[in-house]
PDB file of N, CA, C and O in Angstrom, chain B, residues numbered from 101:
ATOM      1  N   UNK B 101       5.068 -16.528  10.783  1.00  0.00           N
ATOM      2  CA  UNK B 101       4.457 -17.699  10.218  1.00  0.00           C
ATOM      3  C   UNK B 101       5.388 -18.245   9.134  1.00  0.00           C
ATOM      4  O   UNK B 101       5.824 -17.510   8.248  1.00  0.00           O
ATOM      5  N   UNK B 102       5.700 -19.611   9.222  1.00  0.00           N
ATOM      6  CA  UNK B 102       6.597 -20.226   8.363  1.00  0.00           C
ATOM      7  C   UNK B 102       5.772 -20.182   6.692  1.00  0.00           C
ATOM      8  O   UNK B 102       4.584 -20.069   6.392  1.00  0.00           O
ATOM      9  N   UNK B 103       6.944 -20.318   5.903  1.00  0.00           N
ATOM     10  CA  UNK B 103       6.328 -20.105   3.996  1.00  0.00           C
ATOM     11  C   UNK B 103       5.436 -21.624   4.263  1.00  0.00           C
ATOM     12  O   UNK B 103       4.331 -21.602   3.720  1.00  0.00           O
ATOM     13  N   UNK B 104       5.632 -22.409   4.717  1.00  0.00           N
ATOM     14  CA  UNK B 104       4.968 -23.876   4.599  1.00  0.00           C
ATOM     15  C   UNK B 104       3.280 -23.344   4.970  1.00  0.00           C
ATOM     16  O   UNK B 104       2.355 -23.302   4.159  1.00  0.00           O
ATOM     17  N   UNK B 105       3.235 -23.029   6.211  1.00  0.00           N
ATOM     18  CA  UNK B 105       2.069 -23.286   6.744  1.00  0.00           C
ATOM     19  C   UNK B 105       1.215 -21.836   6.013  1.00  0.00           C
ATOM     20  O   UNK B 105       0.041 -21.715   6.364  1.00  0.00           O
ATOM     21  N   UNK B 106       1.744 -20.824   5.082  1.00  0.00           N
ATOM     22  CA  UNK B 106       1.330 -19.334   4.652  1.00  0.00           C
ATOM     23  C   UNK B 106       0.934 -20.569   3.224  1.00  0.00           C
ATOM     24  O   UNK B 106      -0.010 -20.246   2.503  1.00  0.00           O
ATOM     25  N   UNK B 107       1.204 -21.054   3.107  1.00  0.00           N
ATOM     26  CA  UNK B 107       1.298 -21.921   1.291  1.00  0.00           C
ATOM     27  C   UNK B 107       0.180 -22.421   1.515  1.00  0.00           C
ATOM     28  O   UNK B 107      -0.815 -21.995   0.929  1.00  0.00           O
ATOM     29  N   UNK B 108       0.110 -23.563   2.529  1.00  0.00           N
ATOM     30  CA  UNK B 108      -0.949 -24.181   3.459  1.00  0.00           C
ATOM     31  C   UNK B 108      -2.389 -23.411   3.077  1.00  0.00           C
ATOM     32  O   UNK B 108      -3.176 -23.636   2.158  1.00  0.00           O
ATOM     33  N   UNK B 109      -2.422 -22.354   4.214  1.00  0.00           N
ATOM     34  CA  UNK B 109      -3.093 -21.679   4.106  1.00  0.00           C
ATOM     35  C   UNK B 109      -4.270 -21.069   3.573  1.00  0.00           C
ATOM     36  O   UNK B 109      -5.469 -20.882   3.778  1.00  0.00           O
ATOM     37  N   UNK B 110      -2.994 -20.780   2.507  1.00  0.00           N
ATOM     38  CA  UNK B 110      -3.732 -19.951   1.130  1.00  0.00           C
ATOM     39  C   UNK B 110      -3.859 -21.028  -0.566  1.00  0.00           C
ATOM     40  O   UNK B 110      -4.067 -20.625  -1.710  1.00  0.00           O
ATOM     41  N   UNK B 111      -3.659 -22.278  -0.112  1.00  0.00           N
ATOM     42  CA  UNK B 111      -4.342 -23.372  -0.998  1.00  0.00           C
ATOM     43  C   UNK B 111      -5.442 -23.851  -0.283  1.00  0.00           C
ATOM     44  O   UNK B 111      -6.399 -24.204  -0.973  1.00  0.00           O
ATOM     45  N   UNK B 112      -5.542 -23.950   0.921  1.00  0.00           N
ATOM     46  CA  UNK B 112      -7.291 -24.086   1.698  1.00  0.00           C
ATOM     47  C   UNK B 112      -7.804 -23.124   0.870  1.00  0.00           C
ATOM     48  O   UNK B 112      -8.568 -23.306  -0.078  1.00  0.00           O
ATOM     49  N   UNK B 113      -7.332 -22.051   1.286  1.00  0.00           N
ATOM     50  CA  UNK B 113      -8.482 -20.979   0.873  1.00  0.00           C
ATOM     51  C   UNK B 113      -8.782 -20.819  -0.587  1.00  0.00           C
ATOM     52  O   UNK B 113      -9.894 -20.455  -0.970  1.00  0.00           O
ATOM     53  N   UNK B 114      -7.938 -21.051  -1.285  1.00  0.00           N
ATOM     54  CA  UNK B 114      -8.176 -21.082  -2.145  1.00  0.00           C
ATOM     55  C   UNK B 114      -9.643 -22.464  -3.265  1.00  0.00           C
ATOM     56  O   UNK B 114     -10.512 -22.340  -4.128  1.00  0.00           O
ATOM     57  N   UNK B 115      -8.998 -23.620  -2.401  1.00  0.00           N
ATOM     58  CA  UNK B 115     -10.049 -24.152  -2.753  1.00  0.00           C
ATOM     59  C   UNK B 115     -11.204 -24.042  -1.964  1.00  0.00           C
ATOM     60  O   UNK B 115     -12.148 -24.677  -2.434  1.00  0.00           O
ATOM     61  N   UNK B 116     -11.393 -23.565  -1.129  1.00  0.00           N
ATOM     62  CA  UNK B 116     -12.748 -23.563  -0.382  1.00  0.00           C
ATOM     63  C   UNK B 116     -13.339 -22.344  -1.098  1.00  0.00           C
ATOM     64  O   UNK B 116     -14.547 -22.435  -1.320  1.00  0.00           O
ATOM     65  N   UNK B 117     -12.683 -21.130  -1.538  1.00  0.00           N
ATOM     66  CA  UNK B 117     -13.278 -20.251  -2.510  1.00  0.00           C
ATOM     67  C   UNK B 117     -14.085 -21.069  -3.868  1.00  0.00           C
ATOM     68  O   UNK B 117     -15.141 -20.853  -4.463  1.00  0.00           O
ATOM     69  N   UNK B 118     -13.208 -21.902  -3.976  1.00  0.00           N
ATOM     70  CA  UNK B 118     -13.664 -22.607  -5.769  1.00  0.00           C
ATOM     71  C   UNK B 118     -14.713 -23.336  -5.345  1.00  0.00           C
ATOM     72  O   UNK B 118     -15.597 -23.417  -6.198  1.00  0.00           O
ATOM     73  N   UNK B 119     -14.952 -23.946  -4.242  1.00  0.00           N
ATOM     74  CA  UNK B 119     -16.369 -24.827  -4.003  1.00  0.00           C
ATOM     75  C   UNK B 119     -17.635 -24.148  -3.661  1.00  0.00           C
ATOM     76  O   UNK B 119     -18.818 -24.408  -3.881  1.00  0.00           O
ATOM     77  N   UNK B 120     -16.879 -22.996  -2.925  1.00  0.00           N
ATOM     78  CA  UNK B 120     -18.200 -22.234  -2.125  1.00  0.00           C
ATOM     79  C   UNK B 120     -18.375 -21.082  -3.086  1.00  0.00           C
ATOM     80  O   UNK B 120     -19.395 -20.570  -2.624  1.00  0.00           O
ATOM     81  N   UNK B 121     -18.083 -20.457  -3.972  1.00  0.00           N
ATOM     82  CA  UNK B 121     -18.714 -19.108  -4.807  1.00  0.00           C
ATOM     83  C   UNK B 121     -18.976 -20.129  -5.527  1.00  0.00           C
ATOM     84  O   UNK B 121     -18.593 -21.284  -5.714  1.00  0.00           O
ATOM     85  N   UNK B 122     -20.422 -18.714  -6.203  1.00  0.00           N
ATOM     86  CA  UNK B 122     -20.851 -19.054  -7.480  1.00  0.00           C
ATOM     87  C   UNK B 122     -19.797 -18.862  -8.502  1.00  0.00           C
ATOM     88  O   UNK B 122     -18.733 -18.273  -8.312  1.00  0.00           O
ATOM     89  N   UNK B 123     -20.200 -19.426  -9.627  1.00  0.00           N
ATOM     90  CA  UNK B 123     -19.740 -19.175 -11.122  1.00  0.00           C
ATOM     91  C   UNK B 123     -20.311 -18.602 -11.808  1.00  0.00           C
ATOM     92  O   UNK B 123     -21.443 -18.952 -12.142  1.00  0.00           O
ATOM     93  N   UNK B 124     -19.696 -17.461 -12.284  1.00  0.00           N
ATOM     94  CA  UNK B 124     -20.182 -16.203 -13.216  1.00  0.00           C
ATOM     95  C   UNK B 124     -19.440 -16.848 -14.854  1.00  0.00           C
ATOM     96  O   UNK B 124     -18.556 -17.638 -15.186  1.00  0.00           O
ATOM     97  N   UNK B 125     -20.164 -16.192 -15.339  1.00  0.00           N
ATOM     98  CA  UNK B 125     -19.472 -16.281 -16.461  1.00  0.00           C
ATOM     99  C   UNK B 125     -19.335 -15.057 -17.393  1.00  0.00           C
ATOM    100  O   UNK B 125     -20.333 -14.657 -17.992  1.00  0.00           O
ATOM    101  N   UNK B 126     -18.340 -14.548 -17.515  1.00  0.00           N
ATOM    102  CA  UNK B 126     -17.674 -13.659 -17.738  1.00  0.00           C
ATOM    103  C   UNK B 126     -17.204 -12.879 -19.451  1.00  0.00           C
ATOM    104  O   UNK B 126     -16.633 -11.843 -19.792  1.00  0.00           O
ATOM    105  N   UNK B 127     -17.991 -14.377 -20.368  1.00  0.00           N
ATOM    106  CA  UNK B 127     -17.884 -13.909 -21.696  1.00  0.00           C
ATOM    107  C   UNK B 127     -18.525 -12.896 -22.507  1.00  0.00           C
ATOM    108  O   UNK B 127     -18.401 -12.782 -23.726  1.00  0.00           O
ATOM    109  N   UNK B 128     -19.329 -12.057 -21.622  1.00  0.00           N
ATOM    110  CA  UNK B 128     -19.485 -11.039 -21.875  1.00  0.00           C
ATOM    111  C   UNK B 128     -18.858  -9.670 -21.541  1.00  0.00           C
ATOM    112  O   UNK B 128     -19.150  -8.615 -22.105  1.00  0.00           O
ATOM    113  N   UNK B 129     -17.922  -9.832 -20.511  1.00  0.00           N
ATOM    114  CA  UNK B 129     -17.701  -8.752 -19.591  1.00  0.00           C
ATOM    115  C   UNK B 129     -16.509  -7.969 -20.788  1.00  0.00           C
ATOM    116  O   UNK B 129     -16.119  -8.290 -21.911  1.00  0.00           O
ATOM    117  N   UNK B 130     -16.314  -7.192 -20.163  1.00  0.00           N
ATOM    118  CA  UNK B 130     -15.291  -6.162 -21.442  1.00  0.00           C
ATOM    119  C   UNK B 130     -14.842  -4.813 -20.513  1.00  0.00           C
ATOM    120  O   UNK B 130     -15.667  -4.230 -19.809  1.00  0.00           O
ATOM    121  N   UNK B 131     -13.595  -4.448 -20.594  1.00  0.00           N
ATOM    122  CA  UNK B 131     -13.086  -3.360 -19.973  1.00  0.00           C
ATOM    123  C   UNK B 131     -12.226  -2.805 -21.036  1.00  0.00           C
ATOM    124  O   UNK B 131     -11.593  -3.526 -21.807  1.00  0.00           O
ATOM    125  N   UNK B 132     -12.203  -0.985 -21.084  1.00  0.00           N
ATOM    126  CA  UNK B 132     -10.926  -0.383 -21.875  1.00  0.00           C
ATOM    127  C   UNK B 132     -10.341   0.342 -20.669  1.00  0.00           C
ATOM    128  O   UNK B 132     -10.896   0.468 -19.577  1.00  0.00           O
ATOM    129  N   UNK B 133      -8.819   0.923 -21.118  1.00  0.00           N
ATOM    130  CA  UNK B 133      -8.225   1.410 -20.244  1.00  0.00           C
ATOM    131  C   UNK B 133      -7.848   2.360 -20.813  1.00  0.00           C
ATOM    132  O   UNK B 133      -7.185   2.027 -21.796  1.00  0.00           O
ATOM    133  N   UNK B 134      -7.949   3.605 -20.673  1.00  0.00           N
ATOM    134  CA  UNK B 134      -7.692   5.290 -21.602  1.00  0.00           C
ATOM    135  C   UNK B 134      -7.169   6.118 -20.197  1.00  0.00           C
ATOM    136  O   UNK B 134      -7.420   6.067 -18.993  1.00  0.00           O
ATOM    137  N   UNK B 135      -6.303   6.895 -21.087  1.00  0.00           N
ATOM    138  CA  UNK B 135      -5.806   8.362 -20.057  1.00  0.00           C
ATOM    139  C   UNK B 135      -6.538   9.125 -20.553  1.00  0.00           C
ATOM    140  O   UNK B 135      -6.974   9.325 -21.686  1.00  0.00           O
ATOM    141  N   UNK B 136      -6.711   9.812 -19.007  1.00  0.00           N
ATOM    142  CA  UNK B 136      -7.630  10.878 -18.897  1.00  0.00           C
ATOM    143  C   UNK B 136      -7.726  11.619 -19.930  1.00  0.00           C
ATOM    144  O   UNK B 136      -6.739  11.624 -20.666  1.00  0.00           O
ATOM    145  N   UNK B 137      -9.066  12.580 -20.372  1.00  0.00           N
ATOM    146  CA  UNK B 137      -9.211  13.386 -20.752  1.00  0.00           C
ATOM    147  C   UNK B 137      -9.189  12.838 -22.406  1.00  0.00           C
ATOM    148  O   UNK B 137      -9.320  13.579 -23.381  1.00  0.00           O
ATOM    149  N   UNK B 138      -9.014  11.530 -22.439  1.00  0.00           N
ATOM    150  CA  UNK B 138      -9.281  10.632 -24.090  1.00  0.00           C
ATOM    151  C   UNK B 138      -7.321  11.036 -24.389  1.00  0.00           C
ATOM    152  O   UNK B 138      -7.149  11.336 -25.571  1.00  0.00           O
ATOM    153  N   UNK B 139      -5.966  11.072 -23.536  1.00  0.00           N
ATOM    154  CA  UNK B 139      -5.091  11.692 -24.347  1.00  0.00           C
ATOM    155  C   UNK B 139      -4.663   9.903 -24.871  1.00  0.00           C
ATOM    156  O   UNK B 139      -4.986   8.772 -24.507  1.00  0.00           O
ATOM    157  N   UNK B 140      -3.857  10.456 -25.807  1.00  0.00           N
ATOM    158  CA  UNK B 140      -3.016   9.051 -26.606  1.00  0.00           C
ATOM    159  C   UNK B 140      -2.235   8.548 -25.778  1.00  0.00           C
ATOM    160  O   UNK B 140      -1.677   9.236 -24.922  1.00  0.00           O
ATOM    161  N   UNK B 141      -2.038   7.049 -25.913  1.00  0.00           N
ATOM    162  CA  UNK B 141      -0.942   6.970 -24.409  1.00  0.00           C
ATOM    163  C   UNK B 141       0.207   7.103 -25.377  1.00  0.00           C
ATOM    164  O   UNK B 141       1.162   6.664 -24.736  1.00  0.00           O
ATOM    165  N   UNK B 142       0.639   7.464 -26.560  1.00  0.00           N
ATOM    166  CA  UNK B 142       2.210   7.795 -26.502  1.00  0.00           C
ATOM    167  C   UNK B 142       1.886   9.678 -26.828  1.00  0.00           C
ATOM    168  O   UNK B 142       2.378  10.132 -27.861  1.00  0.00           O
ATOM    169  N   UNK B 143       1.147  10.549 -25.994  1.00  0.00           N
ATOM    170  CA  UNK B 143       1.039  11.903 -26.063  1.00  0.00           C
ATOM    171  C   UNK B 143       2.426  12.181 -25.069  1.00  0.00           C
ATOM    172  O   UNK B 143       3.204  11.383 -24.545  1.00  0.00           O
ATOM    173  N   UNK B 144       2.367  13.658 -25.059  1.00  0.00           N
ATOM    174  CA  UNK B 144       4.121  13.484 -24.210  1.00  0.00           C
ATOM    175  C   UNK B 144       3.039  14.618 -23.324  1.00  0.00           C
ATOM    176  O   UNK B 144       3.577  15.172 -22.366  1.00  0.00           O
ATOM    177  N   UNK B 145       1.805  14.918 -23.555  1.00  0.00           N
ATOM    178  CA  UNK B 145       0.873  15.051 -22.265  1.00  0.00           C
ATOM    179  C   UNK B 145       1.439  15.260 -20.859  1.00  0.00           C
ATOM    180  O   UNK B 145       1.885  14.249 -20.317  1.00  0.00           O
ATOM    181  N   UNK B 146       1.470  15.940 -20.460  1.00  0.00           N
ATOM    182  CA  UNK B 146       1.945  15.694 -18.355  1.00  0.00           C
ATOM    183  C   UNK B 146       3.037  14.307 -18.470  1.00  0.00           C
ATOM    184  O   UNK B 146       3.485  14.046 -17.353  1.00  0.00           O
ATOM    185  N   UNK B 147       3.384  13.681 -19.200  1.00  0.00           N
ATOM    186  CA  UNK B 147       4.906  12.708 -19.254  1.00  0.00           C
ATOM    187  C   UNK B 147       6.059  13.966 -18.818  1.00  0.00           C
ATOM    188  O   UNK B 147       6.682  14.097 -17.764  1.00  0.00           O
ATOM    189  N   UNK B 148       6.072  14.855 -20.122  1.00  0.00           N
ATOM    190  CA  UNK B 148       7.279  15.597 -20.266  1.00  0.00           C
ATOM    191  C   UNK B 148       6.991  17.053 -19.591  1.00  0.00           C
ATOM    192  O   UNK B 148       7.795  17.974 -19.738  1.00  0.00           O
ATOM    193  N   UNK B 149       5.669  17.212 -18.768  1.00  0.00           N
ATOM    194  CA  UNK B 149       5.554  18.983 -18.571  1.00  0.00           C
ATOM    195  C   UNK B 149       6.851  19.558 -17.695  1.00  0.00           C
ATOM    196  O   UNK B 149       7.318  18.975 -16.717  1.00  0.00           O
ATOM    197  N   UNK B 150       7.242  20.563 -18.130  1.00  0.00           N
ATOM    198  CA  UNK B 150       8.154  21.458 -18.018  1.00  0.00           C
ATOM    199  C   UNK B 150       9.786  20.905 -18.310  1.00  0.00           C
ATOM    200  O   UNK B 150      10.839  21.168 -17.729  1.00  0.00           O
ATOM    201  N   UNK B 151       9.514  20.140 -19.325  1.00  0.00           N
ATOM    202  CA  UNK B 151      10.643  19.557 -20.255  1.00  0.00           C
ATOM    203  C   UNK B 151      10.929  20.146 -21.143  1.00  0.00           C
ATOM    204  O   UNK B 151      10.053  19.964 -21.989  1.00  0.00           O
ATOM    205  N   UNK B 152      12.305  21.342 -21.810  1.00  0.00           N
ATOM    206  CA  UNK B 152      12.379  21.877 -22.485  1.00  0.00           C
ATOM    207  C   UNK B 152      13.291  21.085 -23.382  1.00  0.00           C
ATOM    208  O   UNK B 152      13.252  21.267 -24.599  1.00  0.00           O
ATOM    209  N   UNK B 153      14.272  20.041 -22.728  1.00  0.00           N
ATOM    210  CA  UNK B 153      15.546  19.561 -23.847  1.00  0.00           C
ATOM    211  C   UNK B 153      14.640  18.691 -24.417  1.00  0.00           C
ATOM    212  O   UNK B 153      13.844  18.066 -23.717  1.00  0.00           O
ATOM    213  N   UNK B 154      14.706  18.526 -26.360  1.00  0.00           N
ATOM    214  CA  UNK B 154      14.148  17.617 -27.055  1.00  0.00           C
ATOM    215  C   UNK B 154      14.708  15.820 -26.951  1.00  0.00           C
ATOM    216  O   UNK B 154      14.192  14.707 -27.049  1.00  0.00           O
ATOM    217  N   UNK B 155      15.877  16.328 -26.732  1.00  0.00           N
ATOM    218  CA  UNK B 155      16.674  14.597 -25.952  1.00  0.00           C
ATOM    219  C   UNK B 155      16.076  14.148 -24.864  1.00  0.00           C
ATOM    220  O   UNK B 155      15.326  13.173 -24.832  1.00  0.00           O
ATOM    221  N   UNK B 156      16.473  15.037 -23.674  1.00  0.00           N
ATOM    222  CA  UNK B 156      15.499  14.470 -22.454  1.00  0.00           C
ATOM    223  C   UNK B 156      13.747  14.103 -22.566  1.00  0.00           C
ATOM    224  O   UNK B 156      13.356  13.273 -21.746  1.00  0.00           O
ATOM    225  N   UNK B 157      12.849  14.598 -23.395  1.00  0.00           N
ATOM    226  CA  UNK B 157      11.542  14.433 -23.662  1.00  0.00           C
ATOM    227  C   UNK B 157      11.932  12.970 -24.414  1.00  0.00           C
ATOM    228  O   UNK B 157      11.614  11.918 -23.859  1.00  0.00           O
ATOM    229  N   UNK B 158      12.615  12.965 -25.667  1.00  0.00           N
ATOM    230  CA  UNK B 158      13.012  11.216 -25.978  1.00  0.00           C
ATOM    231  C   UNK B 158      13.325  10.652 -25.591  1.00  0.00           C
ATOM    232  O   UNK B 158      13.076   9.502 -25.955  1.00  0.00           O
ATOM    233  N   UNK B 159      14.077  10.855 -24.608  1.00  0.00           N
ATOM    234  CA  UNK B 159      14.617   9.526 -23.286  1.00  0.00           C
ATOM    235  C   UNK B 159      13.773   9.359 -22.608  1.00  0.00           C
ATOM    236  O   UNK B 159      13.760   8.140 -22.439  1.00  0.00           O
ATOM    237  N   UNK B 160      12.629   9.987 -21.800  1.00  0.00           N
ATOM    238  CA  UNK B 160      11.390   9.825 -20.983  1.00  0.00           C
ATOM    239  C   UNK B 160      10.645   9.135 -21.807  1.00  0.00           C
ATOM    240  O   UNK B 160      10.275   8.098 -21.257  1.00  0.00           O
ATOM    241  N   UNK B 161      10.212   9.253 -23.002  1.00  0.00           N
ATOM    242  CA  UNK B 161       9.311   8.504 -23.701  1.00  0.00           C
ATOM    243  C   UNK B 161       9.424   7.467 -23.991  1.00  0.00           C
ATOM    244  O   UNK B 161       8.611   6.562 -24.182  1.00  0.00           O
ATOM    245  N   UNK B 162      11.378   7.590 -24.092  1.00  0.00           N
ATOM    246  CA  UNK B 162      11.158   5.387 -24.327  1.00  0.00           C
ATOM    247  C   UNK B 162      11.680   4.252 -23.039  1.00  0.00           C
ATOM    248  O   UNK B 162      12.117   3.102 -22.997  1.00  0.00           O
ATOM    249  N   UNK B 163      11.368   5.257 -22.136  1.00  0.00           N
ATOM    250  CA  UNK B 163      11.537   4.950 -20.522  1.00  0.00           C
ATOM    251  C   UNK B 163      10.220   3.716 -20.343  1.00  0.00           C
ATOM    252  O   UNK B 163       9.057   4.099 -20.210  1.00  0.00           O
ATOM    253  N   UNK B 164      10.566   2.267 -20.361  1.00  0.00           N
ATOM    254  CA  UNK B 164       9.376   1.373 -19.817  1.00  0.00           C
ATOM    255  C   UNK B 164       8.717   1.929 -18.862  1.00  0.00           C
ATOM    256  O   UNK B 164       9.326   2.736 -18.160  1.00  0.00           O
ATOM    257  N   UNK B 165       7.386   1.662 -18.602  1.00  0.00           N
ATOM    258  CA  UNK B 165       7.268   2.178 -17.261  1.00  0.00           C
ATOM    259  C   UNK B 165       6.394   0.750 -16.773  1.00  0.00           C
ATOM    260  O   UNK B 165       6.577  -0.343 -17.309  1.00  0.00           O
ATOM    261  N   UNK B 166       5.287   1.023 -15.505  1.00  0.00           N
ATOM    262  CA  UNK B 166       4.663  -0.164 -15.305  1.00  0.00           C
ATOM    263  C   UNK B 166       3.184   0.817 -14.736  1.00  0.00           C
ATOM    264  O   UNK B 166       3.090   1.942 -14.244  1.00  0.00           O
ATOM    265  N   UNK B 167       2.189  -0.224 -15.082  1.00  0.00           N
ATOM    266  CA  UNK B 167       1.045   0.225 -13.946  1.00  0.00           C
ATOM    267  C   UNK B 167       0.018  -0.868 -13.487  1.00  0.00           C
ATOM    268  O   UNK B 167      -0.394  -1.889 -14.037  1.00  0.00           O
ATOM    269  N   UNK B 168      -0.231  -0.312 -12.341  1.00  0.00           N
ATOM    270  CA  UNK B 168      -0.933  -1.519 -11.664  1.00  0.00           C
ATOM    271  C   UNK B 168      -2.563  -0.697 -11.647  1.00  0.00           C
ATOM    272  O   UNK B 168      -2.775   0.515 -11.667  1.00  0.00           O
ATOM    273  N   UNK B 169      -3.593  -1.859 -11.602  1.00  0.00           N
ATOM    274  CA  UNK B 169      -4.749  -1.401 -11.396  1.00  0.00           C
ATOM    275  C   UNK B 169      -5.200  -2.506 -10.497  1.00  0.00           C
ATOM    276  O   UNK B 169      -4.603  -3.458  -9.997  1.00  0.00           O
ATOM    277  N   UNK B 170      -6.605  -2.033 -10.439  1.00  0.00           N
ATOM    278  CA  UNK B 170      -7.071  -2.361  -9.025  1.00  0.00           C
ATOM    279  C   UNK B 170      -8.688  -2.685 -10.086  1.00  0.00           C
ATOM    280  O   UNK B 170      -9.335  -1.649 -10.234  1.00  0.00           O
ATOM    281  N   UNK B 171      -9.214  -3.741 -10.656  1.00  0.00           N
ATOM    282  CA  UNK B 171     -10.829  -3.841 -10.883  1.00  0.00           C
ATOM    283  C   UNK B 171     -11.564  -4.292  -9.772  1.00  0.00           C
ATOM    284  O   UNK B 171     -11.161  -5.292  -9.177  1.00  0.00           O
ATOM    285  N   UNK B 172     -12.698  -3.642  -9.359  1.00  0.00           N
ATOM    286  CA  UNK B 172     -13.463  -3.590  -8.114  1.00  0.00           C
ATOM    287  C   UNK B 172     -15.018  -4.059  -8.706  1.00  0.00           C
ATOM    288  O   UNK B 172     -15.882  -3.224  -8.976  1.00  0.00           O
ATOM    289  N   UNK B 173     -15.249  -5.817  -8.884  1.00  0.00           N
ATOM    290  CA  UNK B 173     -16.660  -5.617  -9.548  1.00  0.00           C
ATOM    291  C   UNK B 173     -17.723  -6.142  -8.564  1.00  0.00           C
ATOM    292  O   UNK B 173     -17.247  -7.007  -7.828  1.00  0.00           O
ATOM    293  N   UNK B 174     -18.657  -5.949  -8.398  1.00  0.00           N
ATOM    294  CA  UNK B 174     -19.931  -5.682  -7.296  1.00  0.00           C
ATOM    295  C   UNK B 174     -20.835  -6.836  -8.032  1.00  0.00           C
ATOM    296  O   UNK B 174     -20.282  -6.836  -9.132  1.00  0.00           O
ATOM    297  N   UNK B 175     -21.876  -7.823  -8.125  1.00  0.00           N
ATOM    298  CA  UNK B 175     -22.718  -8.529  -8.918  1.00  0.00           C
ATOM    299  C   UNK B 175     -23.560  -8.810  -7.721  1.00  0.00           C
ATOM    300  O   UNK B 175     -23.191  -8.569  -6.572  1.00  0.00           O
ATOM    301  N   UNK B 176     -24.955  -9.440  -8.114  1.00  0.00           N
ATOM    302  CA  UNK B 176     -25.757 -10.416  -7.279  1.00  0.00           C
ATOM    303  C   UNK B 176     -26.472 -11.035  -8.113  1.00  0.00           C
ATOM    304  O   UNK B 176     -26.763 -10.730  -9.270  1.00  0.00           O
ATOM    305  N   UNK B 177     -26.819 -12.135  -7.345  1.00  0.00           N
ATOM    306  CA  UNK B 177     -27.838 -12.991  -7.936  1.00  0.00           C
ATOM    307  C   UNK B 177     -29.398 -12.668  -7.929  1.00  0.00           C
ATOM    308  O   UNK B 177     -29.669 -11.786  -7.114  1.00  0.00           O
ATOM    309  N   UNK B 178     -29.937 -12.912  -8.278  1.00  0.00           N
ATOM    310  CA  UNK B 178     -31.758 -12.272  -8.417  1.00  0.00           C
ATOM    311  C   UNK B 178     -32.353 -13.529  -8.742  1.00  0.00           C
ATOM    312  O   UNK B 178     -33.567 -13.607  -8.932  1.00  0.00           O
TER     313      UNK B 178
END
């Protein structure tokens, strides 16, 4: 499928989403994001396990990293 007609596509859909769902409103909603077990996210926790050089544990720690999540929210109307 050509990028034209995938662009196409997914701007239909997109506005036919915006006409046809409801509107929630969301100024209440609130999420935190914590590692397990309550640890600190700069703990060296399972980062560094079985890391004995104190250099290598500081080079891992100021290693960017990235993470992706996934929010899965369920609602209905009544």
């Amino acid at each position: 499928m050509s990028k034209a007609v995938a662009d196409r596509c997914l701007a239909e859909l997109g506005d036919e989403l915006d006409v046809n769902l409801p509107i929630l409103d969301l100024s209440s909603f609130g999420a935190t994001i914590n590692r397990i077990n309550g640890v600190a996210w700069d703990s060296e926790h399972e980062v560094c396990d079985n890391v004995a050089n104190a250099d290598t544990r500081s080079k891992i720690m100021d290693t960017q990293r990235r993470m992706s999540a996934v929010v899965e929210m369920s609602y209905s109307f009544m």
